[in-house]
N, C-alpha and C positions, 0 to 999 in steps of 0.2 A: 316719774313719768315712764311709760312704755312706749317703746316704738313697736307696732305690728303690721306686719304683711300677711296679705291674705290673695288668692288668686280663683279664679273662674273661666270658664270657657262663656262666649257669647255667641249665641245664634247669627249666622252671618245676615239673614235675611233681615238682623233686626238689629245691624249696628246704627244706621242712622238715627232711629227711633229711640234707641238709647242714648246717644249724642246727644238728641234734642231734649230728653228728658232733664238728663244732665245738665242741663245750657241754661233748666230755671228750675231746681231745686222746689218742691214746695217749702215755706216760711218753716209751718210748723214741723218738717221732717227733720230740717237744718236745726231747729229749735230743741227740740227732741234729743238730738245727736248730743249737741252743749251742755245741756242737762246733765247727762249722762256721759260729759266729762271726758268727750272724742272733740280733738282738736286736730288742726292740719291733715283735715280727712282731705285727702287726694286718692283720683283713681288715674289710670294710664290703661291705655289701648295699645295692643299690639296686633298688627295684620301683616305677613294674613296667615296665623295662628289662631287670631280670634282667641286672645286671652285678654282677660282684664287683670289687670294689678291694681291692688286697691294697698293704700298705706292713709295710718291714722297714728296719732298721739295720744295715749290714754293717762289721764292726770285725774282718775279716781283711786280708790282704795277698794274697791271691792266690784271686780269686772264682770262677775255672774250675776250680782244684784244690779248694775247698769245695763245691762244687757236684755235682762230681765223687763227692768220699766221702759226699754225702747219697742221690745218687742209685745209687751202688752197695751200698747197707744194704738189707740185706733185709726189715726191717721196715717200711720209709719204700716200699718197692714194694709192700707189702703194702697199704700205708695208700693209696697209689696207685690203687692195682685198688680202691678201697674208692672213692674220691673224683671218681675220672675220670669215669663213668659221669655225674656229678651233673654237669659242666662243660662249655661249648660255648665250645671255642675260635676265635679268631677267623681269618676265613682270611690276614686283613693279615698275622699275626705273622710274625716274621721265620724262618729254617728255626734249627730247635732249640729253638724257644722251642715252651710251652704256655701259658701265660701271657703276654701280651703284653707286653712290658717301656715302660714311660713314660720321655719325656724329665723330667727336674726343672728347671721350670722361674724358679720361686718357691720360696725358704725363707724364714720371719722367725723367730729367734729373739724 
């Protein structure tokens, strides 16, 4: 299992909207994610920086190929074009990324 951090800037005009989005997940996005072997996906808001921190658990063996059949689902694009809008990514990230991926530096059990 991997523990991964990832981070983003959020449009302030457009933190409630993202709350709300948040607050009902579509089935099959959440559906999607399990497949593809992301568990204890949490995200965190901070203001008023307007960053999101997202942390996941990844319990596959091959994170480019999961990655891959989340982002080729059509409904997970849909939910995309629904979320992006609310999201300012950062220009640091590296190319591919939208979310900015963190090093792990610290775990305590």
């Amino acid at each position: 299992m991997q523990r991964m951090g990832m981070v983003i800037g959020i449009e302030p005009t457009h933190i409630e909207e993202y709350k709300a989005l948040h607050a009902a997940v579509w089935p099959q996005v959440l559906e999607r994610l399990h497949q593809a072997q992301v568990r204890n996906y949490t995200i965190f808001l901070r203001e008023p920086e307007n960053l999101l921190f997202g942390y996941w658990e990844y319990h596959g063996q091959d994170f480019a190929a999961d990655m891959a059949l989340i982002a080729a689902d059509p409904e997970t694009q849909r939910w995309w074009r629904v979320c992006v809008p609310c999201q300012r990514p950062f220009e640091s990230r590296q190319a591919g990324e939208h979310w900015a991926m963190m090093e792990n530096v610290f775990h305590m059990d």
